[in-house]
MIVO-837894 format. One record per residue (C-alpha): residue in one letter; residue number from 1; x, y, z. Coordinates in nm, 2 decimals. Layout:
BEGIN
<r><residuo>a</residuo><num>NUM</num><X>X</X><Y>Y</Y><Z>Z</Z></r>
...
//
This chain:
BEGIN
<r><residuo>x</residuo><num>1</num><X>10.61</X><Y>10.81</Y><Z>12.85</Z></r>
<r><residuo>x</residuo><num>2</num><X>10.92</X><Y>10.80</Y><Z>12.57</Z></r>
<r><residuo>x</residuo><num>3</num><X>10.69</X><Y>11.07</Y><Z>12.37</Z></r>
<r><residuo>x</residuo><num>4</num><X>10.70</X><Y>11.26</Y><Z>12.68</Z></r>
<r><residuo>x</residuo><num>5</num><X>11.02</X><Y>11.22</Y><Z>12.81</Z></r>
<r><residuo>x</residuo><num>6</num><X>11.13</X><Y>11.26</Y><Z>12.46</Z></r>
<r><residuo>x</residuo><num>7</num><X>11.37</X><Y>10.90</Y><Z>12.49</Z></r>
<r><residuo>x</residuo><num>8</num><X>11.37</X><Y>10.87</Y><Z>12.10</Z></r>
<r><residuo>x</residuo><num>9</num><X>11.60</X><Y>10.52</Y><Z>12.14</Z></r>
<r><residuo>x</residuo><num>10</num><X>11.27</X><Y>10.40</Y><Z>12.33</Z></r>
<r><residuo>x</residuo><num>11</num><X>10.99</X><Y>10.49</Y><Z>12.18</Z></r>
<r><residuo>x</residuo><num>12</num><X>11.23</X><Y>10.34</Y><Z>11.83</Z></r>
<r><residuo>x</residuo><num>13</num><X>11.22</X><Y>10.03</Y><Z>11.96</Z></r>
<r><residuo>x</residuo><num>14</num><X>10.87</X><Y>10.02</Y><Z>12.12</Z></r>
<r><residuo>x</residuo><num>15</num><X>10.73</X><Y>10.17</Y><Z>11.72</Z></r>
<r><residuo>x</residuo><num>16</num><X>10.97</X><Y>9.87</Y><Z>11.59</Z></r>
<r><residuo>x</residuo><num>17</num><X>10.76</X><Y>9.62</Y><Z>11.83</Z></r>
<r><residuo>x</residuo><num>18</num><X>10.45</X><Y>9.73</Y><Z>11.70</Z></r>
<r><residuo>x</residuo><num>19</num><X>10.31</X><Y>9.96</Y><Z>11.96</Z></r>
<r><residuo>x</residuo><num>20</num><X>9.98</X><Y>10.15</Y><Z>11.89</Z></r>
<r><residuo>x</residuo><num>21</num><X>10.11</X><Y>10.44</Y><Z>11.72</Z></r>
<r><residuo>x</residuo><num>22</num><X>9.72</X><Y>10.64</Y><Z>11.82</Z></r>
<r><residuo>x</residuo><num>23</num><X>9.67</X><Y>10.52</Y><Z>12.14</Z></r>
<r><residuo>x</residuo><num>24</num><X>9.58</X><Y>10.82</Y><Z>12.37</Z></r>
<r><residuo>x</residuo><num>25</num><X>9.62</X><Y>10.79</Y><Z>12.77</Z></r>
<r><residuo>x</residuo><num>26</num><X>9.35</X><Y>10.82</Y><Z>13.01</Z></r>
<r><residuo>x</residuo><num>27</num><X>9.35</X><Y>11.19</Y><Z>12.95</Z></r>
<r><residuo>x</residuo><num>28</num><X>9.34</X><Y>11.20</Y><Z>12.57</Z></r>
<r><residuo>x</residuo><num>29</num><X>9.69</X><Y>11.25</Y><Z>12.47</Z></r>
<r><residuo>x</residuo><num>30</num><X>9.86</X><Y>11.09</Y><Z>12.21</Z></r>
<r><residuo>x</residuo><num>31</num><X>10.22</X><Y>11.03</Y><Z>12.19</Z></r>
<r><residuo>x</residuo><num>32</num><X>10.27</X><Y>11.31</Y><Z>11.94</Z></r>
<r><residuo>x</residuo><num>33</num><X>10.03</X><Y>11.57</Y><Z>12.11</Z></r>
<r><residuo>x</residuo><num>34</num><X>10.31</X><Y>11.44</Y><Z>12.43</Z></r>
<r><residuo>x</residuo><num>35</num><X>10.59</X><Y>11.49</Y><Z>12.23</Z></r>
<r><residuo>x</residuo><num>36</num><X>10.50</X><Y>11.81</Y><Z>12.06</Z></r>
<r><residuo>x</residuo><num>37</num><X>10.37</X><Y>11.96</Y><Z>12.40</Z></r>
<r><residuo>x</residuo><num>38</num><X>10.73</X><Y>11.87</Y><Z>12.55</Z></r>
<r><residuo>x</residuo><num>39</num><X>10.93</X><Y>12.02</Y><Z>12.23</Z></r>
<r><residuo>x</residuo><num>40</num><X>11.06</X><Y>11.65</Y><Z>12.13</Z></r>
<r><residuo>x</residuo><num>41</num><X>11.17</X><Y>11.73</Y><Z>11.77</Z></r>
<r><residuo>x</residuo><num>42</num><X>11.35</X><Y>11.40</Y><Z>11.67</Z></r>
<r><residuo>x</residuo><num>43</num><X>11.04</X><Y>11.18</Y><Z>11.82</Z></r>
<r><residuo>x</residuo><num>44</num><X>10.79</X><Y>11.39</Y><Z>11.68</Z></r>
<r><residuo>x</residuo><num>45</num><X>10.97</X><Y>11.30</Y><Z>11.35</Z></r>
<r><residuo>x</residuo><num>46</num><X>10.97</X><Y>10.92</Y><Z>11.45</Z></r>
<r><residuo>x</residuo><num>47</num><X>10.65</X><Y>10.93</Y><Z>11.52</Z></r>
<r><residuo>x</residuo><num>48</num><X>10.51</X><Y>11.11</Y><Z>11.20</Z></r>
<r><residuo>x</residuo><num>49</num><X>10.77</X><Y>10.87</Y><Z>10.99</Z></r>
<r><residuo>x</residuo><num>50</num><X>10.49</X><Y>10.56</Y><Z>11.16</Z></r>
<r><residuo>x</residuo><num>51</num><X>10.19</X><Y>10.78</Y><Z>11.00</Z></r>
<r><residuo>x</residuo><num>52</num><X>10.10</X><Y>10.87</Y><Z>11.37</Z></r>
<r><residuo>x</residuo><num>53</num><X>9.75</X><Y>11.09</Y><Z>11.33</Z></r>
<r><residuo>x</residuo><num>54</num><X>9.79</X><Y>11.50</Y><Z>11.38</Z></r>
<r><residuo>x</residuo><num>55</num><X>9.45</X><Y>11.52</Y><Z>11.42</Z></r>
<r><residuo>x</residuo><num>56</num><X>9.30</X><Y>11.72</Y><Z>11.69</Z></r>
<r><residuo>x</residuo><num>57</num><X>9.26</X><Y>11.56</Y><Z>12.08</Z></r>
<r><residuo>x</residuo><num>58</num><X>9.10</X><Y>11.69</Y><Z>12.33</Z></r>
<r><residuo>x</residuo><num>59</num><X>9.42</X><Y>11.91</Y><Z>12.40</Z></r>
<r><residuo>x</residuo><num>60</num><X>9.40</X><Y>12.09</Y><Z>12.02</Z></r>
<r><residuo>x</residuo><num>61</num><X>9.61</X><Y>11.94</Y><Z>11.75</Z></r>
<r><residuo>x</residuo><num>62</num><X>9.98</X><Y>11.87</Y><Z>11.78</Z></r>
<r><residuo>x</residuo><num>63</num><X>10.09</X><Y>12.16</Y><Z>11.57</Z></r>
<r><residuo>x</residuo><num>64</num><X>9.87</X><Y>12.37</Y><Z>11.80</Z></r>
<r><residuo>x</residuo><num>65</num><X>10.02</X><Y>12.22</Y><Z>12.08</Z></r>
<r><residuo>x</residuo><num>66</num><X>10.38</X><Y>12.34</Y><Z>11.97</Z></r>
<r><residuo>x</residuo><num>67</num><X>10.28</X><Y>12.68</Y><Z>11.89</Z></r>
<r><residuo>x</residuo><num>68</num><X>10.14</X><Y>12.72</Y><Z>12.20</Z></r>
<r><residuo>x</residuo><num>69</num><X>10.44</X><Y>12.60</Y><Z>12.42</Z></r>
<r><residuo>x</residuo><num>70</num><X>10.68</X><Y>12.81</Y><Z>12.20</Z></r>
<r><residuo>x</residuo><num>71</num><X>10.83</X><Y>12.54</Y><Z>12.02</Z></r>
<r><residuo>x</residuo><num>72</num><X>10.93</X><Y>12.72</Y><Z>11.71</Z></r>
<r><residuo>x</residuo><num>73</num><X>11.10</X><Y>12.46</Y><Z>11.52</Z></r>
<r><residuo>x</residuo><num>74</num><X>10.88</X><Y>12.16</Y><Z>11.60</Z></r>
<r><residuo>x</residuo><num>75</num><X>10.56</X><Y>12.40</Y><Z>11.49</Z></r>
<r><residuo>x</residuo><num>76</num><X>10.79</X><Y>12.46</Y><Z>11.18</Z></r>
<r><residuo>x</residuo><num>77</num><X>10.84</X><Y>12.13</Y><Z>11.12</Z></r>
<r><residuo>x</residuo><num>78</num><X>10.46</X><Y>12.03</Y><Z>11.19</Z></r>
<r><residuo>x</residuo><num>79</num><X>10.35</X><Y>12.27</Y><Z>10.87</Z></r>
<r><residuo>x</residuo><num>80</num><X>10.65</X><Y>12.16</Y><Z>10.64</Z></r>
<r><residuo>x</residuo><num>81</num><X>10.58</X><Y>11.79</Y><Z>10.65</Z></r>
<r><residuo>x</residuo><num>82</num><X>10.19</X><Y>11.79</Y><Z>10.64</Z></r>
<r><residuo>x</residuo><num>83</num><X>10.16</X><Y>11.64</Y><Z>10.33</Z></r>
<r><residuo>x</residuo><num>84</num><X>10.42</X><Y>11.38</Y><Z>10.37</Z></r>
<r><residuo>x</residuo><num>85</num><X>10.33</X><Y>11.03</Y><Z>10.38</Z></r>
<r><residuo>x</residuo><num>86</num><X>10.57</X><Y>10.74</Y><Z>10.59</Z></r>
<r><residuo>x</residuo><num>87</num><X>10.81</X><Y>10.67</Y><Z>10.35</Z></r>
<r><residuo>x</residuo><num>88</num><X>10.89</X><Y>11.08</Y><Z>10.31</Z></r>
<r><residuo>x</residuo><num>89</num><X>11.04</X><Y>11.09</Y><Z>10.63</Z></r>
<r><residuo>x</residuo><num>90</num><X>11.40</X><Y>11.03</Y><Z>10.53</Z></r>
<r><residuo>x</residuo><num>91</num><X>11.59</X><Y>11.21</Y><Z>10.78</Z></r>
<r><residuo>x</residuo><num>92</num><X>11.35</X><Y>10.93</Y><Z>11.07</Z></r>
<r><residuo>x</residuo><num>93</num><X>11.42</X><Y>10.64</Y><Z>10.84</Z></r>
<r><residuo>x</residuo><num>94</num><X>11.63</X><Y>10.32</Y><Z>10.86</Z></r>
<r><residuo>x</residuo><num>95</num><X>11.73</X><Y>10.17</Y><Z>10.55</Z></r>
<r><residuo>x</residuo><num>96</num><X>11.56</X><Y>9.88</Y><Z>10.65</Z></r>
<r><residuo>x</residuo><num>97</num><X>11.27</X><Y>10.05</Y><Z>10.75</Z></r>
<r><residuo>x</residuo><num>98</num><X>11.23</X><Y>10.21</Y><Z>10.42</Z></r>
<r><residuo>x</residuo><num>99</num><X>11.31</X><Y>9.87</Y><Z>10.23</Z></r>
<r><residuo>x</residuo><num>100</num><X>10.99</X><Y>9.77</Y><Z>10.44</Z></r>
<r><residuo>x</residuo><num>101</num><X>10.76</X><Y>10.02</Y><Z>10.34</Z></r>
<r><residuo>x</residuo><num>102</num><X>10.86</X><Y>9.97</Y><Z>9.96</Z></r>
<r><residuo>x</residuo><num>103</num><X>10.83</X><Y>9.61</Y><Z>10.00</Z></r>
<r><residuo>x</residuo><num>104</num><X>10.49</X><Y>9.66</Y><Z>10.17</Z></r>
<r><residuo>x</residuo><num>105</num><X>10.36</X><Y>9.92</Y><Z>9.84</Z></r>
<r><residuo>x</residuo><num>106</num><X>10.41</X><Y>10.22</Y><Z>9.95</Z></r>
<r><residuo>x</residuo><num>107</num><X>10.41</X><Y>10.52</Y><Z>9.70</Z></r>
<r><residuo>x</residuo><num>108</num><X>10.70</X><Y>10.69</Y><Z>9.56</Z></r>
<r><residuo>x</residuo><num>109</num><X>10.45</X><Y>10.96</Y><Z>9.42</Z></r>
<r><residuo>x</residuo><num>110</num><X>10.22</X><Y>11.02</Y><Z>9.73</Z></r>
<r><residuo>x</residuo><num>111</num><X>10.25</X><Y>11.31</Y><Z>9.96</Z></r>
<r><residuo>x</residuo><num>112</num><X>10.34</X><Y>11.68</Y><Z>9.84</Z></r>
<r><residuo>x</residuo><num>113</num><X>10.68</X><Y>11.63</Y><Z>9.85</Z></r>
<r><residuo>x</residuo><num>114</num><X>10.69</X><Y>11.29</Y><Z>9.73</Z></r>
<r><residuo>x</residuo><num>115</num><X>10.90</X><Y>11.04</Y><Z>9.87</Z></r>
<r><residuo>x</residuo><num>116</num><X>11.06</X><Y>11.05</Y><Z>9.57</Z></r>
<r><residuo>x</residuo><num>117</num><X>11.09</X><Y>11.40</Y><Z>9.51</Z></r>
<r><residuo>x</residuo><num>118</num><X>11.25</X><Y>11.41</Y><Z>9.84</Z></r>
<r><residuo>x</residuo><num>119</num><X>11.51</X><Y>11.16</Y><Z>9.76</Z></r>
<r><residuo>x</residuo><num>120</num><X>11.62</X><Y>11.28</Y><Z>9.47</Z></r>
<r><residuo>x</residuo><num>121</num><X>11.86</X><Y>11.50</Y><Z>9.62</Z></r>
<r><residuo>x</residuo><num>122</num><X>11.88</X><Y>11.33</Y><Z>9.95</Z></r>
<r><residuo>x</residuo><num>123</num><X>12.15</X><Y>11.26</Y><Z>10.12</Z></r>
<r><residuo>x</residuo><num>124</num><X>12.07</X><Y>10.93</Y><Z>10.43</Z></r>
<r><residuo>x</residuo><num>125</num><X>12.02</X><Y>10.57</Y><Z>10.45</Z></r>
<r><residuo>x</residuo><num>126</num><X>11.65</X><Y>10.60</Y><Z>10.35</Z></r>
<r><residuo>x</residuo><num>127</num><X>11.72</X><Y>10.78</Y><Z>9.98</Z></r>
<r><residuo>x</residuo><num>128</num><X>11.93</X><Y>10.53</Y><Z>9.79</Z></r>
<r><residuo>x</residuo><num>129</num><X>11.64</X><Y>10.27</Y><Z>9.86</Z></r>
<r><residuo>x</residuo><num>130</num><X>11.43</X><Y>10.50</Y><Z>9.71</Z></r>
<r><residuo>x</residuo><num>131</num><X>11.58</X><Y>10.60</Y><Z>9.41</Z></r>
<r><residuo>x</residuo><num>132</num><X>11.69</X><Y>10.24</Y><Z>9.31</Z></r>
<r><residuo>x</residuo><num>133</num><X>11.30</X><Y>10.16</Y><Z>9.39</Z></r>
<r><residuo>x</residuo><num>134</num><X>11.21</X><Y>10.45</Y><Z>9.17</Z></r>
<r><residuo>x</residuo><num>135</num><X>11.42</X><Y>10.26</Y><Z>8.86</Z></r>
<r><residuo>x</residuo><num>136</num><X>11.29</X><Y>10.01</Y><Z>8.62</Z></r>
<r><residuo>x</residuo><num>137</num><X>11.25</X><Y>9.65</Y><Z>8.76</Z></r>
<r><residuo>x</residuo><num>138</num><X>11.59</X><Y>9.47</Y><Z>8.80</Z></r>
<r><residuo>x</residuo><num>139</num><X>11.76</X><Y>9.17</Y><Z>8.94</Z></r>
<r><residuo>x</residuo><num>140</num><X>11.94</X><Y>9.43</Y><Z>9.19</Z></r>
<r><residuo>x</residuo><num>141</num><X>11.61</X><Y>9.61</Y><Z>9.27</Z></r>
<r><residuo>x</residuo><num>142</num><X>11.38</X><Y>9.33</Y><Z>9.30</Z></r>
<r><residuo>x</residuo><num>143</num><X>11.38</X><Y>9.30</Y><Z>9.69</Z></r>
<r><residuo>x</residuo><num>144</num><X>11.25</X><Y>9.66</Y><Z>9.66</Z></r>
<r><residuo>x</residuo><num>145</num><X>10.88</X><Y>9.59</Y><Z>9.46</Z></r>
<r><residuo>x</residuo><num>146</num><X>10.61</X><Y>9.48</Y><Z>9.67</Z></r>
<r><residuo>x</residuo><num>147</num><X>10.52</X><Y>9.10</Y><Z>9.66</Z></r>
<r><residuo>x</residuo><num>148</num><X>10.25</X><Y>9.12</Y><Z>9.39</Z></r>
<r><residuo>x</residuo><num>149</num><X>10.52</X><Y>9.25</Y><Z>9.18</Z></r>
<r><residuo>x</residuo><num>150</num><X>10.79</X><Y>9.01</Y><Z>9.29</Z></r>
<r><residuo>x</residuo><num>151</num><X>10.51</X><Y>8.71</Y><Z>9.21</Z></r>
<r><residuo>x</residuo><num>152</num><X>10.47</X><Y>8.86</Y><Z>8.85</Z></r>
<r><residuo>x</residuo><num>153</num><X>10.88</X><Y>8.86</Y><Z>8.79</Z></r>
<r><residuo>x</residuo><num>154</num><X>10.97</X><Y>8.50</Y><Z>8.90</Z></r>
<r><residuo>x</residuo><num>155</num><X>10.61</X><Y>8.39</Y><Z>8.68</Z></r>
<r><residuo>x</residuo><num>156</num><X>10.75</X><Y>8.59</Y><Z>8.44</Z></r>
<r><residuo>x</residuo><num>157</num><X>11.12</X><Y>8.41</Y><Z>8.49</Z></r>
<r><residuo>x</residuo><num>158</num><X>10.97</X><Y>8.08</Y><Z>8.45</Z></r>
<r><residuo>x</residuo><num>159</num><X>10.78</X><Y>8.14</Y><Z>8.19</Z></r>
<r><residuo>x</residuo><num>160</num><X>11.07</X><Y>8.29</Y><Z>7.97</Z></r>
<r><residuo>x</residuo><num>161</num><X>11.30</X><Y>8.01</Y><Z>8.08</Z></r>
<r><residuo>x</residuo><num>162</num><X>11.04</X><Y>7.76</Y><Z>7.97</Z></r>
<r><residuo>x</residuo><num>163</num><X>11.03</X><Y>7.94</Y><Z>7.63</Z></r>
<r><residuo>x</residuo><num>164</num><X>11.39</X><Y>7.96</Y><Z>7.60</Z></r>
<r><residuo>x</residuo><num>165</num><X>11.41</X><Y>7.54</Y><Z>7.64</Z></r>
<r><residuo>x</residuo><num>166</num><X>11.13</X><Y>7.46</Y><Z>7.41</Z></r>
<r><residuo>x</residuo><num>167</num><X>11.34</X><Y>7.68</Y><Z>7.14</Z></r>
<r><residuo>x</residuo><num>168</num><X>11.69</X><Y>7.45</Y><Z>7.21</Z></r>
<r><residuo>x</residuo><num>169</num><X>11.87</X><Y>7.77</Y><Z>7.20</Z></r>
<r><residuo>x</residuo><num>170</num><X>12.24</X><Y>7.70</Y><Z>7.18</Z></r>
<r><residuo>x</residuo><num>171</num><X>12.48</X><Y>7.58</Y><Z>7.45</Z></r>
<r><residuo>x</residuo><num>172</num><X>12.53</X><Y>8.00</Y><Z>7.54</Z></r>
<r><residuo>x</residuo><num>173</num><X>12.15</X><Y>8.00</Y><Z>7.60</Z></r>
<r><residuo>x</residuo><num>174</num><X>12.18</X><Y>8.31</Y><Z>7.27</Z></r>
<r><residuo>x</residuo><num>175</num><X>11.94</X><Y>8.36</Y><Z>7.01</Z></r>
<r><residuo>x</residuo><num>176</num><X>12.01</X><Y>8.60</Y><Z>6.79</Z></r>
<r><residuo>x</residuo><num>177</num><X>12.34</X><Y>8.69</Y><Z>6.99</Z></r>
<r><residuo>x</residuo><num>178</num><X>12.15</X><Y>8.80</Y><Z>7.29</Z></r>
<r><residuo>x</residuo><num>179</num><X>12.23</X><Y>8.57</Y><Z>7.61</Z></r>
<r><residuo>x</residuo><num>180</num><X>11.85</X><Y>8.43</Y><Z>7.73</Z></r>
<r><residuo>x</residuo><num>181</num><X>11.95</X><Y>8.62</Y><Z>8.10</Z></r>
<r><residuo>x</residuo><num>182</num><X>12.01</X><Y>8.95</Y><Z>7.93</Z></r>
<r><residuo>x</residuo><num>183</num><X>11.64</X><Y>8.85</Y><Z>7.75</Z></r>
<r><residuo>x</residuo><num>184</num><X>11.43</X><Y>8.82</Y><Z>8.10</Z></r>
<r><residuo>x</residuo><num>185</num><X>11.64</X><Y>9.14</Y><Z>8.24</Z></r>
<r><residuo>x</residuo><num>186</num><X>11.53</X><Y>9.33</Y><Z>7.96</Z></r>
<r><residuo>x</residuo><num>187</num><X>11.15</X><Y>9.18</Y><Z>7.94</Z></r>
<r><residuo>x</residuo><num>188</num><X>11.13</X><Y>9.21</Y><Z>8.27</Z></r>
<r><residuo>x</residuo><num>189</num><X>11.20</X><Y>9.61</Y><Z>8.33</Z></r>
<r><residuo>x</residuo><num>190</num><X>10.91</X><Y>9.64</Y><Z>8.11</Z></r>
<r><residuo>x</residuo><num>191</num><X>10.68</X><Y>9.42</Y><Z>8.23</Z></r>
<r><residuo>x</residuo><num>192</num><X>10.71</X><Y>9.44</Y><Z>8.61</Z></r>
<r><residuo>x</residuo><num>193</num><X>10.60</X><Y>9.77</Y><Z>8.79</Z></r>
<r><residuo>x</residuo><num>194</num><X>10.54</X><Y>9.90</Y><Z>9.15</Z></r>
<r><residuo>x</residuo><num>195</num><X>10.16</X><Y>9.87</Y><Z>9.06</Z></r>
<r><residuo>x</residuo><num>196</num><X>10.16</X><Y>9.51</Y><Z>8.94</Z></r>
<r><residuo>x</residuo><num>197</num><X>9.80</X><Y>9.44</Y><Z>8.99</Z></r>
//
């Protein structure tokens, strides 16, 4: 009823609750073919950001649903973004909800545009998280690798900091000048990746 009614504030929270994103009513119709049918722009975009299917329903596909109600700029939109995948859909996206999908291993190079490409001169909450995702690892992007590569960096901490005390570096924690902190950032943009298996 919120893809239907086109209630964006609504169907936000129910998406944020964990409502099926596919499930089709008694007829067939799936919140997008409902939203593209009515001309709902902004949920059709909410709904697309959650990876909701555009698939074809018993009603023809969403796309075909909006060309055939007149819905220029939806149908426009539908063909623009069909290669995107969740994380793409900046202009949908929280901040939060793009620190989740990074957190969670989503690609920055999937999709044609890529997330990435698309942030790169994005303007919105979702594109800084992107492009700081997009950088080597760092203290200040950490929260943004998935946990796999978050596991690697603190084993990776703990081992250097074991190395550093079995080598009595001196009171600064320096060897060689360079401070042992400076030592794991620098190890660490290196060693810890997105794809940390």
């Amino acid at each position: 009823m919120a893809s239907q009614q086109g209630h964006l504030e609504i169907a936000r929270l129910l998406l944020e609750a964990g409502a099926a994103i596919g499930q089709a009513d008694e007829e067939g119709v799936t919140p997008l073919l409902a939203a593209c049918h009515n001309g709902h722009l902004e949920v059709a975009k909410l709904l697309s950001s959650y990876g909701a299917s555009r698939a074809a329903t018993p009603f023809g596909t969403p796309e075909e649903a909006a060309n055939r109600k007149g819905h220029a700029d939806l149908a426009a939109w539908l063909v623009a973004s069909r290669g995107w995948t969740p994380l793409a859909h900046l202009e949908s996206l929280t901040a939060a909800r793009a620190t989740s999908l990074l957190r969670s291993g989503a690609s920055l190079h999937e999709g044609e545009p890529t997330p990435l490409q698309r942030a790169a001169g994005g303007e919105g909450e979702a594109a800084a998280p992107i492009r700081r995702a997009a950088a080597p690892w760092s203290p200040a992007s950490h929260s943004l690798f998935p946990a796999a590569a978050r596991e690697r960096a603190a084993l990776l901490v703990l081992s250097l900091y074991e190395i550093h005390e079995r080598h009595h570096l001196d009171s600064a924690g320096n060897t060689n000048g360079i401070a042992a902190r400076d030592f794991v950032a620098c190890v660490l943009r290196f060693a810890v990746t997105r794809e940390t298996e």
